[in-house]
C-alpha positions as CSV (number, residue, x, y, z in Angstrom):
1,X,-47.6,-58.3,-37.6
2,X,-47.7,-56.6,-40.6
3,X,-48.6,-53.6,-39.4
4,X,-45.9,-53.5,-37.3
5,X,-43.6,-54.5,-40.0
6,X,-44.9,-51.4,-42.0
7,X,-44.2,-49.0,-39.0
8,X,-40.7,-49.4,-38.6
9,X,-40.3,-49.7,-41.9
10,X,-42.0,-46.1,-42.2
11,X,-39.6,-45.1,-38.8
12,X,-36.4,-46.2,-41.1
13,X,-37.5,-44.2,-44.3
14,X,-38.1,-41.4,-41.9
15,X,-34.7,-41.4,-40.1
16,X,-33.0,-41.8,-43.9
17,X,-34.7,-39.1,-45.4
18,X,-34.0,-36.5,-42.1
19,X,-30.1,-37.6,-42.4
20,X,-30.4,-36.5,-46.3
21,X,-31.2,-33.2,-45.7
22,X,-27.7,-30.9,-45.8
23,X,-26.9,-29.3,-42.8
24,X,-27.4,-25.0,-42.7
25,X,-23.6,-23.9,-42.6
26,X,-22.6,-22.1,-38.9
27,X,-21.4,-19.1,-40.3
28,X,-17.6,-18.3,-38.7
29,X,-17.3,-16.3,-35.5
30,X,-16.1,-12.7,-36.8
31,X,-13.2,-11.8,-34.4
32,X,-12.5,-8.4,-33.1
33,X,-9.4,-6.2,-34.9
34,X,-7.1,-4.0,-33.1
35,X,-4.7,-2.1,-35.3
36,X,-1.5,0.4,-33.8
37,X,-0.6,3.3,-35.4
38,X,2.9,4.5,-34.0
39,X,5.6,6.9,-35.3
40,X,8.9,5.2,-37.1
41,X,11.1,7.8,-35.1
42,X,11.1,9.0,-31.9
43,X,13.4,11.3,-29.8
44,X,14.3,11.3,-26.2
45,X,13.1,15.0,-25.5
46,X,9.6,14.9,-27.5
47,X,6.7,12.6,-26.3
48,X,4.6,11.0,-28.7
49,X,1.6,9.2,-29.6
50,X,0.5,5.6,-30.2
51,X,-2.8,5.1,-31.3
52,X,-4.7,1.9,-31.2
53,X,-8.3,1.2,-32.6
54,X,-10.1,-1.9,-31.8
55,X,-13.3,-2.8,-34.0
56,X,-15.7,-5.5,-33.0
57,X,-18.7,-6.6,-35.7
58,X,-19.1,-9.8,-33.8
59,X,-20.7,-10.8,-30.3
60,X,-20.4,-9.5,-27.4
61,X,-17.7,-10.4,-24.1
62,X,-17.9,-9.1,-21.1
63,X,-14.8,-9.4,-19.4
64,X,-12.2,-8.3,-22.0
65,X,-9.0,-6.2,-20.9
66,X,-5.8,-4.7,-23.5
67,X,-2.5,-6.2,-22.1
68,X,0.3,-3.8,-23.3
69,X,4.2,-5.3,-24.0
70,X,6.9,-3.2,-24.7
71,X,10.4,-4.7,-25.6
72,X,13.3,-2.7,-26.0
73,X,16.7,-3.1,-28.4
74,X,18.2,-4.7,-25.0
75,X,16.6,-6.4,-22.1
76,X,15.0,-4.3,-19.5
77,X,16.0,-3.8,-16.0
78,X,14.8,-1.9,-13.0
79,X,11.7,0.0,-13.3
80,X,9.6,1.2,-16.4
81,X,10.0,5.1,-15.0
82,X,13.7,4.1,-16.3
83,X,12.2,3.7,-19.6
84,X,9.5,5.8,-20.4
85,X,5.9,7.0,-19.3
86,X,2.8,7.3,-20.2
87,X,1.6,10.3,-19.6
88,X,-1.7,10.8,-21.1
89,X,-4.9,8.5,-22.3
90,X,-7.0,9.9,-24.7
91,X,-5.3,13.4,-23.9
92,X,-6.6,13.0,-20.2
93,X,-5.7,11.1,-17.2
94,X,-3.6,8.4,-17.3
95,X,-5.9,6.3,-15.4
96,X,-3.5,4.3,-13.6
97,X,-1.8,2.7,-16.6
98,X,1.7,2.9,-15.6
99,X,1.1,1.0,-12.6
100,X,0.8,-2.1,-14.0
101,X,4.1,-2.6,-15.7
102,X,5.8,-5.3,-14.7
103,X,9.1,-6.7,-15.9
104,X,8.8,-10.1,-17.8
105,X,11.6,-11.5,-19.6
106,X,13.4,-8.2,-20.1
107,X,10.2,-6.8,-21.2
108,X,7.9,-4.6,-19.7
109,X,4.2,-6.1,-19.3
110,X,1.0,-3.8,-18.3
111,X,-2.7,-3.7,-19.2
112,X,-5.1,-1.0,-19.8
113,X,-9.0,-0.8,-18.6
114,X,-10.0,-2.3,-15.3
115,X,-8.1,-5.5,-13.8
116,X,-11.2,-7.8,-14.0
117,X,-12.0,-6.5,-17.4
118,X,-14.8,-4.8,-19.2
119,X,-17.7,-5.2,-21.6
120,X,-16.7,-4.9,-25.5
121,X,-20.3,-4.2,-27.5
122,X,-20.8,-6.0,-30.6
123,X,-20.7,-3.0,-33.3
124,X,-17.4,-1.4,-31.8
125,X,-15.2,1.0,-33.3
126,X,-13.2,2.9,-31.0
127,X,-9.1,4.9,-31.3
128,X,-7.6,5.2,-27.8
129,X,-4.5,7.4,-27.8
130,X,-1.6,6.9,-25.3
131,X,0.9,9.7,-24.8
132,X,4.6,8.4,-23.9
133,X,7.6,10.4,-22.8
134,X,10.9,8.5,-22.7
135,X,12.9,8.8,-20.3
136,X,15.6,11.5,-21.1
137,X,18.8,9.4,-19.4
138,X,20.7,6.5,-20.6
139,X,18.4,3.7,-19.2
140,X,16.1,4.3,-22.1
141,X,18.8,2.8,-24.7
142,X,18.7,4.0,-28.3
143,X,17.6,1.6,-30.7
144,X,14.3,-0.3,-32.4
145,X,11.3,-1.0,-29.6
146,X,8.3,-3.0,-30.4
147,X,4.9,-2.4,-28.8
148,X,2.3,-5.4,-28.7
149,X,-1.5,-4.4,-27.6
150,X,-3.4,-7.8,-27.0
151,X,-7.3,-8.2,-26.4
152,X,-8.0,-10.6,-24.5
153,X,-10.8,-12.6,-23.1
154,X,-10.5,-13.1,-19.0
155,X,-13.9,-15.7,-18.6
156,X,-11.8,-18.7,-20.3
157,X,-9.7,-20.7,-18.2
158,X,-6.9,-19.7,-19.4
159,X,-7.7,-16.7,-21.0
160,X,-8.0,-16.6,-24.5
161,X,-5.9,-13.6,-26.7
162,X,-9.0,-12.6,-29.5
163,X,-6.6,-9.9,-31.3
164,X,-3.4,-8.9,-31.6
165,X,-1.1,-5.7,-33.0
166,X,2.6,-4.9,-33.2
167,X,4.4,-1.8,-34.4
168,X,7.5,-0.6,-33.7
169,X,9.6,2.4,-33.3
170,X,13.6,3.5,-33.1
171,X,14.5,5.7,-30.6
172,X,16.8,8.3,-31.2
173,X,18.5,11.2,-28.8
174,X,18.4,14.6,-30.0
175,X,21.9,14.4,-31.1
176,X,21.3,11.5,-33.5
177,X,18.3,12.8,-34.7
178,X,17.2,12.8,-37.8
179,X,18.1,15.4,-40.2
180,X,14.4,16.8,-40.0
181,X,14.3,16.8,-36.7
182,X,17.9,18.7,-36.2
183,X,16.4,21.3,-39.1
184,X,12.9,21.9,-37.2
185,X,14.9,22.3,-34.2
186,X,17.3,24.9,-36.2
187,X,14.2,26.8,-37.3
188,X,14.6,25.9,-40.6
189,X,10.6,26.0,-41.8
190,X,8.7,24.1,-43.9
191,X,5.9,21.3,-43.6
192,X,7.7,19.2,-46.5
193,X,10.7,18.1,-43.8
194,X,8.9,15.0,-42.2
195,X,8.1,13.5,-45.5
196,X,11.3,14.1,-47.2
197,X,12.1,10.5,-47.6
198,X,16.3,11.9,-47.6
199,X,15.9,14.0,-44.1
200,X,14.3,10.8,-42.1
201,X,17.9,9.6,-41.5
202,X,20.3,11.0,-39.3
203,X,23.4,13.3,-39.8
204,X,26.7,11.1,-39.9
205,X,27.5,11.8,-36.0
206,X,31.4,11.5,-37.3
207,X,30.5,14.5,-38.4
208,X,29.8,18.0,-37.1
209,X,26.6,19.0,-39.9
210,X,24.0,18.1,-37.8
211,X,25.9,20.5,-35.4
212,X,25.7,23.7,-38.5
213,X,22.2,21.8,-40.0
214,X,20.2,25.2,-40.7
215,X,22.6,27.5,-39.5
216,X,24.0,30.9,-40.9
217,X,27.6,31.8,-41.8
218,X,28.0,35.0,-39.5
């Protein structure tokens, strides 16, 4: 009996000294990035560029996809082709991308990379650039747009958004263009134009300078 009694009594100190011992910390899961680089100012005749990089220092997924949102300083209607286009990926093909906009909630919805997703390596660090070209009519209304780029993970159920980016830009036609733009397009030269913090706003279009902007007296 006293053996016994010594046993458990050896089990308890046991159990007690295992539920002393501080747990290791579970370090944090380290989250993929995805950043957007995209001009302030755009004009109906030029296309431009939005470039997004996505880093991942974490684990691996293998079923990830970018869904793509693009608002507008009005609700959309109709088709995106009314809007704009994307006419290039990474200077290439546009692989389809235009395809899958869909109108949500008077935005337009799409996604980039395969429809089932694809595998994002741990250790990735990669700038995809996308090439747009408004649409030169009055369906593409002048104004501030926003762009949203969203990674997100198709295995959960639902799926599960790992990293997010918004920019914005304002759309402007050539006529309300900023007064480096009307000056470039005048021929006046000089790299300085798109920095000059007074020439990123445009002419008062009251007004006929942007009309003489860069011009000679005959």
């Amino acid at each position: 009996m006293k053996k016994k009694f010594l046993s458990v009594l050896l089990a308890l100190v046991l159990v007690l000294s295992f539920s002393l011992i501080p747990a290791m910390p579970v370090a944090a899961q380290v989250l993929p990035t995805v950043t957007l680089d995209v001009p302030d100012n755009v004009y109906r005749p030029e296309p431009f560029d939005v470039s997004s990089t996505t880093t991942n220092d974490g684990i691996e997924y293998t079923n990830v996809r970018f869904n793509i949102t693009v608002s507008g300083p009005e609700a959309f209607t109709g088709a995106h082709e009314d809007i704009f286009t994307i006419t290039y990926v990474n200077n290439g093909d546009n692989e389809g991308i235009n395809e899958t906009f869909v109108l949500v909630d008077g935005s337009f919805v799409g996604y980039w990379g395969p429809a089932e997703g694809f595998t994002l390596p741990a250790s990735y660090d990669v700038t995809s650039t996308f090439t747009i070209q408004m649409t030169d009519v009055t369906t593409a209304p002048v104004g501030d747009y926003e762009v949203t780029v969203a990674l997100v993970d198709l295995t959960p159920e639902p799926d599960v958004t790992l990293a997010t980016a918004t920019d914005g830009f304002s759309l402007w036609t050539a006529s309300l263009g900023t007064k480096a733009y009307i000056l470039k397009e005048s021929g006046v030269p000089g790299k300085g134009l798109d920095k000059a913090h007074g020439l990123q706003k445009p002419f008062n279009p009251k007004s006929k300078a942007g009309e003489h902007a860069g011009k000679k007296d005959k």
